[in-house]
C-alpha positions in Angstrom: 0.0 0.0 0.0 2.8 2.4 0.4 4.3 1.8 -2.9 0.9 2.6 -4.1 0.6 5.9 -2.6 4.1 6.8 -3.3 4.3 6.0 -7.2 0.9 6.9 -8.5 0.6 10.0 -10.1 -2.8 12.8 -10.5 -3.7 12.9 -13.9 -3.1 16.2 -16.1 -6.9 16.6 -16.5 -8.0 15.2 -13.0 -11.3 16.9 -11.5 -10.3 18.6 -8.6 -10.9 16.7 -5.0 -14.4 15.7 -3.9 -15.9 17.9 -0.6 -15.8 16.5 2.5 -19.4 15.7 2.4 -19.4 13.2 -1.3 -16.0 11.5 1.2 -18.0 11.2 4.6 -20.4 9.5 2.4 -18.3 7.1 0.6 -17.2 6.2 4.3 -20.5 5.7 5.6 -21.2 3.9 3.0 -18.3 1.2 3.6 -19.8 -0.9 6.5 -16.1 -2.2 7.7 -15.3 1.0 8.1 -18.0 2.0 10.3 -18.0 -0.7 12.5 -14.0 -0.2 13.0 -14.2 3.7 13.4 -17.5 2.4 16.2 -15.0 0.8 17.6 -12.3 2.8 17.8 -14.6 6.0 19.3 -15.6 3.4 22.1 -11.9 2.5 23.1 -11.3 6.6 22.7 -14.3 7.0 25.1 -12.9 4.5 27.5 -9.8 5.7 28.1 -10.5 9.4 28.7 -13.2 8.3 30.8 -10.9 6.3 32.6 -10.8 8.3 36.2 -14.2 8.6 36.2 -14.7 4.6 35.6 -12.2 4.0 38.2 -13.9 5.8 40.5 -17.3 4.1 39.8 -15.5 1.1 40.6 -14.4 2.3 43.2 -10.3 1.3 42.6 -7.3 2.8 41.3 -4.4 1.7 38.8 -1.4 1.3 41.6 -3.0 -0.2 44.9 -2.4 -3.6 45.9 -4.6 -6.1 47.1 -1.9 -9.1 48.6 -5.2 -10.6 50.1 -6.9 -11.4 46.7 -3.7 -12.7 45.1 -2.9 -16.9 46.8 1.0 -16.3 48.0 1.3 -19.5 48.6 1.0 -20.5 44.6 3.5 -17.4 43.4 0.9 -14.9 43.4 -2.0 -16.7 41.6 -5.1 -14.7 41.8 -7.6 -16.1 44.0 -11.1 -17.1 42.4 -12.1 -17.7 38.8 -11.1 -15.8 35.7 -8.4 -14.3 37.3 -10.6 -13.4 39.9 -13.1 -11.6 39.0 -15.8 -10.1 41.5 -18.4 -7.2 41.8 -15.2 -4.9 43.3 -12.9 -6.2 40.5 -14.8 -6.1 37.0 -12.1 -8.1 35.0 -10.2 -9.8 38.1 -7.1 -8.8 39.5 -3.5 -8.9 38.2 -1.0 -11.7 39.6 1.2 -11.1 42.8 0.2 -7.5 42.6 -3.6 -7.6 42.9 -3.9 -4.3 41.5 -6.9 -4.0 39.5 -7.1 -5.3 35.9 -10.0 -3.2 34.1 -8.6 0.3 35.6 -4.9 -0.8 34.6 -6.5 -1.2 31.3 -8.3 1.5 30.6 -5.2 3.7 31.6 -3.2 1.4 29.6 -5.4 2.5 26.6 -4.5 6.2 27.7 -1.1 5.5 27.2 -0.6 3.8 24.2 -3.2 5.9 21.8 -1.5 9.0 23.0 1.7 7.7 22.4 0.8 6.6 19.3 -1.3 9.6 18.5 1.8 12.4 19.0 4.7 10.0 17.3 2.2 10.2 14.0 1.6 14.1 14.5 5.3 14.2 14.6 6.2 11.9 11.3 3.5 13.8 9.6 4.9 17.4 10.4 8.7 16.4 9.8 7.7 13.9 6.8 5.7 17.1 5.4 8.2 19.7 6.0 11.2 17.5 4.3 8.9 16.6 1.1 8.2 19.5 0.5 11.9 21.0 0.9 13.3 18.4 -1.1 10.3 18.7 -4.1 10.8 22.7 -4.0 13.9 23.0 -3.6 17.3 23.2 -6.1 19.0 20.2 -7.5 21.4 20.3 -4.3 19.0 20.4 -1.6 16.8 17.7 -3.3 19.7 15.2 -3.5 20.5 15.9 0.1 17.2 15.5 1.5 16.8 12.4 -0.6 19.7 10.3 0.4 18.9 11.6 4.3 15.5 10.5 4.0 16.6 7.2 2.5 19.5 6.8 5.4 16.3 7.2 7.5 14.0 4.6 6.1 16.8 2.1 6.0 17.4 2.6 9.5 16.6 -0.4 12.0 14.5 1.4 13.7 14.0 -0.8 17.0 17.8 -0.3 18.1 17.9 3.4 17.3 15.1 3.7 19.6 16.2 1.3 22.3 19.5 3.3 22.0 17.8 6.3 22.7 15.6 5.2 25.3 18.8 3.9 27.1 20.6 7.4 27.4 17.9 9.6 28.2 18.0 10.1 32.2 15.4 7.8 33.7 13.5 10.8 35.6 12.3 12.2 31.7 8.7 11.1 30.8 9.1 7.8 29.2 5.5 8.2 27.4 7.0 11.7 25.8 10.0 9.6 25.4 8.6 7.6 22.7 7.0 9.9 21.2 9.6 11.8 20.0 11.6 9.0 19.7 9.5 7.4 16.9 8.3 10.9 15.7 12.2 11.7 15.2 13.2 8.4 13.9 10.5 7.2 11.3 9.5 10.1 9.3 11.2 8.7 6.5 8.1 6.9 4.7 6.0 9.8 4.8 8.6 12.8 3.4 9.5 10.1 0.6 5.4 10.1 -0.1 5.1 14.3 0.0 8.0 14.2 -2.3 6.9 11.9 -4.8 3.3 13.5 -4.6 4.4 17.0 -4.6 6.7 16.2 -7.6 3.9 15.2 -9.4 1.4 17.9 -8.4 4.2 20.7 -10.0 3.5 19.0 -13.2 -0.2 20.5 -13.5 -1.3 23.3 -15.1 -2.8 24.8 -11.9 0.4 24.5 -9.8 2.3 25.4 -12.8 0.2 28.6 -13.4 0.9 29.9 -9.5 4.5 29.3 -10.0 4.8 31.7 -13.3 2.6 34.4 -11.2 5.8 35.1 -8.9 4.1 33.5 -6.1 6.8 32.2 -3.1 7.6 28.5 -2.6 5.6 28.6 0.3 2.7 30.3 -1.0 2.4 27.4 -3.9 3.1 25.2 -1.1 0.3 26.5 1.3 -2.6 27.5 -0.9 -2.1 25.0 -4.5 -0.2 21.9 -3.0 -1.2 21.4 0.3 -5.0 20.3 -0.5 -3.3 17.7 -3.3 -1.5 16.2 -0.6 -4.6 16.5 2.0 -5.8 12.8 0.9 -2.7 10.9 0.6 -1.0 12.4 3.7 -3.9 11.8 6.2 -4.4 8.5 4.5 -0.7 7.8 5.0 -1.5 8.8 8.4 -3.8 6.4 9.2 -1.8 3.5 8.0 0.7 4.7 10.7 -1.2 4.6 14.1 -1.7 0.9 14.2 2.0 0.4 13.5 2.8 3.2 16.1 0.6 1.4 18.4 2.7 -2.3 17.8 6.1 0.1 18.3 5.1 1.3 21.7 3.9 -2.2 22.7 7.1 -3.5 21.6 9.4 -1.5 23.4 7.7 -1.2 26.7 7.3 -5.4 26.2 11.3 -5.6 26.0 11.1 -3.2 28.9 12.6 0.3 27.2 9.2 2.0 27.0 7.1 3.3 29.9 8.3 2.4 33.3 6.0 0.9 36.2 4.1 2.0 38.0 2.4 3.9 34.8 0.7 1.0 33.0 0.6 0.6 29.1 -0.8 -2.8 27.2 3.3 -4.0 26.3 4.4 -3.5 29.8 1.6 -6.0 31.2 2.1 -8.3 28.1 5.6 -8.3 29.2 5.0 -9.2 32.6 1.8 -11.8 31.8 5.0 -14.3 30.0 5.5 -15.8 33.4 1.5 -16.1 34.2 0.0 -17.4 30.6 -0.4 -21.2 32.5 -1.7 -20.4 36.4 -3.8 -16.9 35.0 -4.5 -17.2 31.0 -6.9 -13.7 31.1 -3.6 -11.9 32.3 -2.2 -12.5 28.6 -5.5 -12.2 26.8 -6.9 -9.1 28.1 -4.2 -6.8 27.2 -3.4 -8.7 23.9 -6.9 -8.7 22.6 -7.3 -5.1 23.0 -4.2 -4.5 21.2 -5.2 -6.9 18.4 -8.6 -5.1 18.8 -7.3 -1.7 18.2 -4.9 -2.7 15.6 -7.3 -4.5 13.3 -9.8 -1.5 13.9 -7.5 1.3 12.9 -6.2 -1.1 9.8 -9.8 -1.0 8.3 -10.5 2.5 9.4 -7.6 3.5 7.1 -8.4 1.2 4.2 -11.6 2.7 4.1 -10.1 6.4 4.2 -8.0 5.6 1.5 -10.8 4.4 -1.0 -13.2 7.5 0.8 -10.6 9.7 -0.5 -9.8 8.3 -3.7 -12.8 8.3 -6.1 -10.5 7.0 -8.3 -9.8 3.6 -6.6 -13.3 2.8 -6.1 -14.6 3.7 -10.1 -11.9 1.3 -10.7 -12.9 -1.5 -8.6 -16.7 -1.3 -10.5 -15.4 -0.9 -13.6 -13.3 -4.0 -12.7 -16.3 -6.0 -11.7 -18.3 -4.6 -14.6 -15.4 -5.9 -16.8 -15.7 -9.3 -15.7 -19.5 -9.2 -15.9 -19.6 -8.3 -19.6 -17.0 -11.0 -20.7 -19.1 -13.7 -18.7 -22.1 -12.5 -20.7 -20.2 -11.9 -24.3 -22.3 -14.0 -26.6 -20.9 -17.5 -27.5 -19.3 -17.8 -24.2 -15.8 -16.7 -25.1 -13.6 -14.7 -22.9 
């Protein structure tokens, strides 16, 4: 999907882009997409509502409860399904105690966020370098080029652990990852503004502004930006879920956010050792985190084809294709 939004190219003659009302309803009118952006709002809800959900619980995300945890079994939690109970919606967590469906729900807080400001930052710094490099002279091109290729070929898992690693322990670790993936994989997106924008300066419109005397950022601001509206925030959306995966990762290899502040990797890290005596302690976290993935991945599939009238004429006339040759008289292909 990235080579696809990287290589193709607006047409000379292309209508300008549809209003936001013709793409809400192409998105409404994608099911998947409804269901997954549904779901996505309720996760949203749930974790700003979190404090007031704790409190109607009646627990918090940090005390302990050694009485509803059995000691003498490592820490198992007493009862069924991890021990669930009126006071403890979704049980408790293993040798802690400490409440599972709070720890959640603030575990949602952190890794949306997180995930949230690292794609803010990739988009700004991917935008900002695409369009330096596509506006610029033949030197500052090739240098933004081969520096945004040195950053896409980076591994970007050992940068980041690096990172993580010199930074003073007292800075917060959830800011932390932001900038560390905002800083470190903006790569992908500035080599999609710069292919995009490279195209765009080849129509008439854009060519037009550019003989009128208008500024680099002027054609930037009021001709280009709008053409690079639907791929960027499409783009965008691809990068959440995979933002969401990163910050699980590294607080799961213990680099991300630091206990007591609990995030969905952090308590999959620690649920290795329980996945035999307390199986919900691995699924809970894990489903919500295949949950939200999945969710976000369809959300953007259907953006992408919401804002791409293109795609979707060329899907029917696809289907219509196949039709007619089915129906060709004599039965030939």
């Amino acid at each position: 999907m990235t080579d696809l939004l990287i290589t193709s190219e607006p047409e000379a003659g292309a209508a300008p882009a549809s209003g936001a009302r013709q793409v809400w309803r192409r998105l409404w009118a994608r099911k998947s997409a409804v269901v997954a952006a549904a779901v996505l709002g309720l996760l949203v809800l749930l974790a700003l509502a979190a404090p007031l959900l704790a409190a109607l619980e009646g627990q918090d995300p940090n005390t302990y409860h050694d009485t509803l945890v059995d000691s003498a079994r490592g820490g198992v939690p007493l009862g069924d399904f991890g021990g669930i109970s009126a006071d403890h919606w979704l049980g408790v967590e293993p040798g802690t105690g400490r409440d599972m469906f709070v720890r959640l729900l603030y575990g949602a807080r952190v890794s949306l966020l997180v995930a949230l400001g690292a794609t803010v930052v990739q988009v700004l710094i991917g935008l900002a370098v695409g369009l330096a490099a596509a506006l610029g002279n033949r030197f500052a091109d090739s240098a933004l080029s081969h520096l945004t290729d040195v950053m896409v070929a980076m591994p970007l898992l050992v940068f980041a652990i690096a990172l993580m690693a010199v930074v003073p322990a007292d800075f917060p670790r959830p800011l932390l990852l932001v900038f560390a993936m905002g800083l470190l994989a903006w790569g992908p997106m500035a080599r999609l503004v710069r292919g995009q924008t490279l195209s765009l300066k080849k129509l008439d419109y854009v060519s037009a502004a550019r003989l009128t005397g208008g500024s680099s950022w002027r054609v930037a601001r009021r001709e280009l930006l709008p053409g690079l509206a639907a791929p960027v925030i499409t783009f965008a959306a691809i990068l959440l879920p995979s933002n969401i995966v990163f910050e699980a990762s590294m607080s799961f290899l213990g680099v991300g956010v630091k206990p007591p502040t609990p995030s969905w990797g952090q308590m999959l890290s620690t649920a290795t050792t329980w996945f035999r005596s307390d199986p919900a302690y691995v699924l809970l976290p894990a489903l919500l985190l295949f949950v939200t993935t999945l969710a976000f991945t369809v959300l953007a599939d259907g953006v992408r084809v919401a804002l791409d009238p293109r795609e979707a004429s060329r899907l029917r006339v696809g289907r219509g294709g196949r039709t007619s040759r089915r129906t060709r008289p004599g039965g030939t292909a």
